[in-house]
SEKOL-535563 format. One record per residue (C-alpha): z, x, y. Coordinates in steps of 0.2 Angstrom, whole numbers, padded with zeros to 4 digits, always signed. Each point is the difference from the previous one (the first is absolute). Layout:
N
@pz:Z | px:X | py:Y
...
This chain:
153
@pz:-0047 | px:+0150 | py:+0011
@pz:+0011 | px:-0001 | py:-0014
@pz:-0008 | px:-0013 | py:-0017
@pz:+0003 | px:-0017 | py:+0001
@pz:+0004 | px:-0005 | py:-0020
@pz:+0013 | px:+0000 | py:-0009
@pz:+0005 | px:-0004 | py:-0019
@pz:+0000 | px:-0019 | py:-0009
@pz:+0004 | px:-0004 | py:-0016
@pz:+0001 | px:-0019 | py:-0008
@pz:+0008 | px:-0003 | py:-0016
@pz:+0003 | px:-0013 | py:-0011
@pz:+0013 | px:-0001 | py:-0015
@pz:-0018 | px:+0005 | py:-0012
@pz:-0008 | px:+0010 | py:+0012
@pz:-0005 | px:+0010 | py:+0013
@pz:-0013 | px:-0011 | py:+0012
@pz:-0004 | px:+0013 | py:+0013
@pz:+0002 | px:+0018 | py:+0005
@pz:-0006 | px:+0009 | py:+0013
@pz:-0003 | px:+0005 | py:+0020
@pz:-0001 | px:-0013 | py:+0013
@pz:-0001 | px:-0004 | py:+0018
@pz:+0008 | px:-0016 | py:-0001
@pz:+0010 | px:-0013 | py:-0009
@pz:+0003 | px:-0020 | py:+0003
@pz:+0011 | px:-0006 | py:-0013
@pz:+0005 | px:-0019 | py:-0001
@pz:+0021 | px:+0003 | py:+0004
@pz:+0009 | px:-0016 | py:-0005
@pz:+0003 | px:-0003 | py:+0019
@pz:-0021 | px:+0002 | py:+0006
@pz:-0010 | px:+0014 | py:-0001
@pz:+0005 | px:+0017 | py:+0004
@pz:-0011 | px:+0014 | py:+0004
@pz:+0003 | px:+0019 | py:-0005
@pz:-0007 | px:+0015 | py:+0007
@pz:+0005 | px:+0018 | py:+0000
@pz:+0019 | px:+0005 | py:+0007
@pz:+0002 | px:-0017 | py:-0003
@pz:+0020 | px:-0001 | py:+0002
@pz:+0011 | px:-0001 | py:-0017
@pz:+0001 | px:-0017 | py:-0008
@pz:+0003 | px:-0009 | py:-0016
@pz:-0006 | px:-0017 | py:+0001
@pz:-0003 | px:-0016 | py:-0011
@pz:-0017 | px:-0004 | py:-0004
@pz:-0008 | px:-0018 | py:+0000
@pz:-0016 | px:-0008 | py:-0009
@pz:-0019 | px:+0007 | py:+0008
@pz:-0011 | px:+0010 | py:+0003
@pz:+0004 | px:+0022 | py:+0003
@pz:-0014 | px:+0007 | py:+0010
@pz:-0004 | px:+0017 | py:+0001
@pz:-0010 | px:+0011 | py:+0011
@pz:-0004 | px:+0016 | py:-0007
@pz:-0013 | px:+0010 | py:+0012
@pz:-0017 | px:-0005 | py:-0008
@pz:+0006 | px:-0019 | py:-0009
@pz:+0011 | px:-0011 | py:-0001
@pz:+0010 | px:-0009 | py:-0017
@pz:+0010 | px:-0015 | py:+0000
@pz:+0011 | px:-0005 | py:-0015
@pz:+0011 | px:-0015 | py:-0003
@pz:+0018 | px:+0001 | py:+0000
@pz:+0015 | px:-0010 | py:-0006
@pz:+0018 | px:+0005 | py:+0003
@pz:+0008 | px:+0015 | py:+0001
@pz:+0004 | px:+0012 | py:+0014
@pz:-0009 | px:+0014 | py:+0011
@pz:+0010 | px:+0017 | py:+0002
@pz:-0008 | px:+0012 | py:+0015
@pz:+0007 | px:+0015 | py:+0002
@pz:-0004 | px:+0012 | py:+0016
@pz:+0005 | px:+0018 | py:-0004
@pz:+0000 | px:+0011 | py:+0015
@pz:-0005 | px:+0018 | py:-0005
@pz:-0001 | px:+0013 | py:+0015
@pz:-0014 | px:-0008 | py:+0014
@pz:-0007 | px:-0010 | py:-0019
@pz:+0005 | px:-0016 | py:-0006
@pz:-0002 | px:-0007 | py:-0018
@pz:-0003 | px:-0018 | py:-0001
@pz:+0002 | px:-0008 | py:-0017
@pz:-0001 | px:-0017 | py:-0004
@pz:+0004 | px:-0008 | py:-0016
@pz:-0001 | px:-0017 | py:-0005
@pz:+0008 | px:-0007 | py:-0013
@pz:-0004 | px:-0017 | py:-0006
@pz:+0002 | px:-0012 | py:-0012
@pz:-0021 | px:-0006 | py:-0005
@pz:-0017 | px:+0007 | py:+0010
@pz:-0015 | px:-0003 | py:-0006
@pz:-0017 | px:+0005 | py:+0010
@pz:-0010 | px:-0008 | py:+0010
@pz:-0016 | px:-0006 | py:-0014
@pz:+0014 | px:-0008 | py:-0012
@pz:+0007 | px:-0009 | py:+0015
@pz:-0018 | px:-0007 | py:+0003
@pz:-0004 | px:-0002 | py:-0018
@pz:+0016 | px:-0010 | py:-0003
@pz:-0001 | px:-0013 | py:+0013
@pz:+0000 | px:-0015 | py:-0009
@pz:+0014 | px:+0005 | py:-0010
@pz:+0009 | px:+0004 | py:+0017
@pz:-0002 | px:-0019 | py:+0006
@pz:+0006 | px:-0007 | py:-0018
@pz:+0017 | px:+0012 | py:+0002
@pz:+0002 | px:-0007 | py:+0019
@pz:-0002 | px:-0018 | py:-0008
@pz:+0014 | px:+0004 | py:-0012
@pz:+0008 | px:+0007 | py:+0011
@pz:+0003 | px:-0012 | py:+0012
@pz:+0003 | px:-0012 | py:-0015
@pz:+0016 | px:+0011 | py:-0003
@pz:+0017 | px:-0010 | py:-0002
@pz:+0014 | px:+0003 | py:+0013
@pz:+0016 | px:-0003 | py:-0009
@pz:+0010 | px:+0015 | py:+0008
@pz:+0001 | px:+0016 | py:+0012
@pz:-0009 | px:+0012 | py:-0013
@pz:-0013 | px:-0014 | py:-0004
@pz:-0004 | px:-0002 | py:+0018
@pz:-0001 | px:+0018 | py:+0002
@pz:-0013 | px:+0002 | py:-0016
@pz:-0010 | px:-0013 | py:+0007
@pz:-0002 | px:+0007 | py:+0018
@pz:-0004 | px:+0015 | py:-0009
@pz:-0012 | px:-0006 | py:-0010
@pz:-0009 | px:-0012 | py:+0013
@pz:+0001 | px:+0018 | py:+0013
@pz:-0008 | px:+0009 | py:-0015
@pz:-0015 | px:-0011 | py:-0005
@pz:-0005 | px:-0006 | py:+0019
@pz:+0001 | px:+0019 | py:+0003
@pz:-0014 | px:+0006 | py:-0017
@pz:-0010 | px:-0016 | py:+0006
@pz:-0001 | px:+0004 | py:+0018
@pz:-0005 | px:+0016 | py:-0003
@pz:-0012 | px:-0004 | py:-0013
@pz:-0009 | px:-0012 | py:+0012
@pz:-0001 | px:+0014 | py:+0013
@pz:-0007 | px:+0012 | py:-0011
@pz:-0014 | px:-0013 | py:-0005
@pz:-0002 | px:-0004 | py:+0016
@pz:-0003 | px:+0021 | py:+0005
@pz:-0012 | px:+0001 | py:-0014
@pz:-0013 | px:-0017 | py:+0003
@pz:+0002 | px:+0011 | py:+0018
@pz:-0003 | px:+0016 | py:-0006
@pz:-0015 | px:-0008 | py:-0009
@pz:-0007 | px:-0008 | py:+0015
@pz:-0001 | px:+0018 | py:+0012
């Protein structure tokens, strides 16, 4: 049975976040969540703010991501196919900055929402903003909440 994994990369402007072989990715699209697996068709998509999971065969890694957009590529090559996915975004940051930034997550939702509306681009700043800093505070409350778990077992 022919291996299951397939290449990912996530970049930034400033650097490379992740390289490697995985089984599975669930990036935040800017419509839901979209899950990635190997001959996955060819597609360019624009990203949204939360979390990318990823399953590699013995872990799994999440990172934060804001913007940007997801290119999958399916080569087919004889009876083989070479998956590639690379994700382009605009910030990501790991999973224990998320956590460990969670109160300043909650002020830049509070200003956020404070935004003034005076036109389409200011609107369109604000949603982002509001969207980005409810997504690094949700997702720093469920990291908290995995770890006070993982502590209990």
């Amino acid at each position: 049975m022919a291996e299951k994994k397939f290449l990912c990369k996530i970049l930034t402007p400033s650097k490379s976040m992740f390289e490697g072989e995985v089984q599975s990715i669930v990036v935040p699209a800017y419509d839901g969540e979209m899950g990635i697996l190997k001959s996955h068709c060819n597609l360019v998509a624009n990203l949204g703010c939360g979390e990318c999971r990823i399953e590699k065969k013995d872990e799994k890694i999440s990172f934060y991501l804001e913007g940007g957009v997801v290119k999958v590529v399916d080569t087919f090559l004889g009876e083989n196919t070479s998956t590639e996915v690379v994700i382009l975004t605009n910030l990501s940051y790991p999973m224990d900055y998320i956590l460990s930034h969670k109160e300043k997550w909650a002020q830049d939702l509070e200003a956020a929402e404070k935004m003034e509306i005076t036109d389409d681009e200011s609107f369109e700043k604000r949603s982002w903003a509001v969207r980005a800093a409810k997504a690094k505070l949700e997702l720093a409350q469920k990291v908290e909440k995995q770890h006070l778990k993982d502590k209990v077992e």
